[in-house]
C-alpha positions in Angstrom: 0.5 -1.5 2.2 0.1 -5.4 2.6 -1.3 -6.6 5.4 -2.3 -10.2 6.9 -1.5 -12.7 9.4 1.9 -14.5 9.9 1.9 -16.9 6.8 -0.5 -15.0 4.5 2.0 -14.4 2.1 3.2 -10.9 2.4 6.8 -11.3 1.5 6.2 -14.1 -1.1 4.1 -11.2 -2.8 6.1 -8.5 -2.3 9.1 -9.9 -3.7 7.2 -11.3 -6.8 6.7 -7.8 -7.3 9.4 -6.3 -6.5 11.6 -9.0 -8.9 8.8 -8.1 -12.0 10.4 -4.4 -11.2 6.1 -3.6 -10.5 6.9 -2.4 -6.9 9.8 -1.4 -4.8 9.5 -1.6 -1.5 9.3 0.6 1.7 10.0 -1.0 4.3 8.9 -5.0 5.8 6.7 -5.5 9.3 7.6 -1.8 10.6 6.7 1.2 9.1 6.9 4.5 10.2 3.2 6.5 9.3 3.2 9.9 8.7 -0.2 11.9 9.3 -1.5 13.3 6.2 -1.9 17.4 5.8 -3.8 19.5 3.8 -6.4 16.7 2.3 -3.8 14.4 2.0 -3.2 10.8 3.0 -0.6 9.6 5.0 3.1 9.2 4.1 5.2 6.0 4.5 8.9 5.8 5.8 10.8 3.0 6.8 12.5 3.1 10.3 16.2 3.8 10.5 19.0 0.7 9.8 16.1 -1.0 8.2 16.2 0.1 4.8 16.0 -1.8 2.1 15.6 -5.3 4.6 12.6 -7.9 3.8 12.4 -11.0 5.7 11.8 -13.6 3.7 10.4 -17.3 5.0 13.0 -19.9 3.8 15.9 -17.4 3.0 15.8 -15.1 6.1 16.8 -11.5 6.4 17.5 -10.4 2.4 19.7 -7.1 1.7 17.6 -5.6 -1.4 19.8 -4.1 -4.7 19.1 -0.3 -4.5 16.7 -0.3 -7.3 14.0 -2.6 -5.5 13.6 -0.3 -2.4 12.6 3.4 -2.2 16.1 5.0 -1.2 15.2 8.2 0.7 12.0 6.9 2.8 14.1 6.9 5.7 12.0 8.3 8.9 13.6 11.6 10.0 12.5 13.3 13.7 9.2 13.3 14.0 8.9 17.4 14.1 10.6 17.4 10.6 7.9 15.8 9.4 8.3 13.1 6.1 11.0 13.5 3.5 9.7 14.6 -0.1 10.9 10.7 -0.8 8.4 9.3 1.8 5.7 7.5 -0.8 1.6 8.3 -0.2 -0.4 5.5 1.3 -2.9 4.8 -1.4 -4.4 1.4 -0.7 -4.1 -1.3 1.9 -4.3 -4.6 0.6 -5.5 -7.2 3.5 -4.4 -10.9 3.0 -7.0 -13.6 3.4 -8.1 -16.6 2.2 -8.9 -17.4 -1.2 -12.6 -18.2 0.1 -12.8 -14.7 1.9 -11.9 -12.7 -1.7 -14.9 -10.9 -2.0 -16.5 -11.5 -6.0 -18.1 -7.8 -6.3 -16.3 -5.8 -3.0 -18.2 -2.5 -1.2 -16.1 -0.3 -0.7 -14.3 -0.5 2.9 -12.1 1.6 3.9 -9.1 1.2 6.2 -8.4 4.2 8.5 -4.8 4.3 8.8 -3.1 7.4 10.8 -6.8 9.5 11.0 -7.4 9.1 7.0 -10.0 6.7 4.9 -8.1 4.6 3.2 -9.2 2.2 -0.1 -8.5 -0.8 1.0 -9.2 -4.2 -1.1 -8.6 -8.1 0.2 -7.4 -10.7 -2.1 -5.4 -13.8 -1.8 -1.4 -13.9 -2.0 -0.8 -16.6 -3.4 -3.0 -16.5 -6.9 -1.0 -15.3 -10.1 -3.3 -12.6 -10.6 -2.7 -10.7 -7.4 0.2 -8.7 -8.5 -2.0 -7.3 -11.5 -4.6 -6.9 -9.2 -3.5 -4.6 -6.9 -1.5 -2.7 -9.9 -5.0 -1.8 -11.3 -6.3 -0.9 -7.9 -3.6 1.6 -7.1 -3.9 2.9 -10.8 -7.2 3.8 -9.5 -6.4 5.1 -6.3 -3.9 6.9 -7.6 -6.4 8.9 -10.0 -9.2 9.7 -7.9 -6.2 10.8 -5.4 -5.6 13.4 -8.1 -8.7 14.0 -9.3 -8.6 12.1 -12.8 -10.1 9.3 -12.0 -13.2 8.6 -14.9 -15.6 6.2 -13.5 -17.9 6.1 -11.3 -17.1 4.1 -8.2 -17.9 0.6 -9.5 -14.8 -0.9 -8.9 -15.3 -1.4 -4.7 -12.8 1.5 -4.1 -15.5 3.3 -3.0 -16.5 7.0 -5.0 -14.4 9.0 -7.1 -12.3 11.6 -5.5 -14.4 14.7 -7.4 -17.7 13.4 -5.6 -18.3 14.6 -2.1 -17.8 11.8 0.6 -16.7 12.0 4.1 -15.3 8.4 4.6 -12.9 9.0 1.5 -9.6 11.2 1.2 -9.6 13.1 -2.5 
């Protein structure tokens, strides 16, 4: 999940990922959040007749082909809970200054729909970004499922086999 202040850059970088084919997208501004169960995080959906829609400064509202957008993520009734399509929320990247990138992060989780989140901050608009956040949701996704091999010194906070109340493993 990107997140940052009008102008931060969201859509610049999501579409630089999504045109590299590292990322598909979910859904732009609103997104429907889905409470995790059973020690896991929450689920993403993307709110009905908004599928596969990103705003983007300078062009407006763009139509995304069906291969850059996660087809199925669609929000159902709330008591149906999220489709099987409806992506885990593994990271939340905030958007901030180049000056406010932190060199060695602590880990500092979001809390996003009653779960800890890893969350990391970096700055749209440098050419390493993309890779960036790759590498930190590589991560994230391990300790997620247990496989992750270090030992917390990446600023995601621990690994998901050690005990820790402010992290969901």
């Amino acid at each position: 999940m990107l997140r940052g202040p009008s102008g931060a850059g969201k859509s610049d970088l999501a579409l630089r990922m999504i045109a590299t084919g590292t990322a598909r997208l979910v859904a732009d501004d609103r997104v429907v959040l889905w409470p995790g169960k059973a020690g896991h995080g929450p689920r993403l959906a993307c709110p009905e007749g908004l599928a596969g829609l990103i705003e983007v400064r300078g062009l407006g509202i763009v139509t995304l082909e069906s291969d850059e957008w996660v087809t199925g993520a669609l929000a159902a009734d709330p008591g149906e809970g999220p489709s099987p399509h409806c992506p885990p929320l593994l990271l939340v990247v905030d958007l901030v200054a180049r000056s406010e990138v932190p060199r060695l992060p602590a880990p500092d989780p979001a809390h996003v729909a009653g779960a800890a989140v890893p969350r990391i901050r970096l700055h749209a608009f440098d050419l390493s970004t993309p890779t960036k956040i790759l590498r930190a949701v590589s991560i994230a996704r391990a300790r997620a499922e247990g496989t992750a091999a270090d030992a917390g010194r990446d600023g995601l906070g621990p690994p998901a086999r050690r005990s820790s109340k402010a992290w969901v493993s």
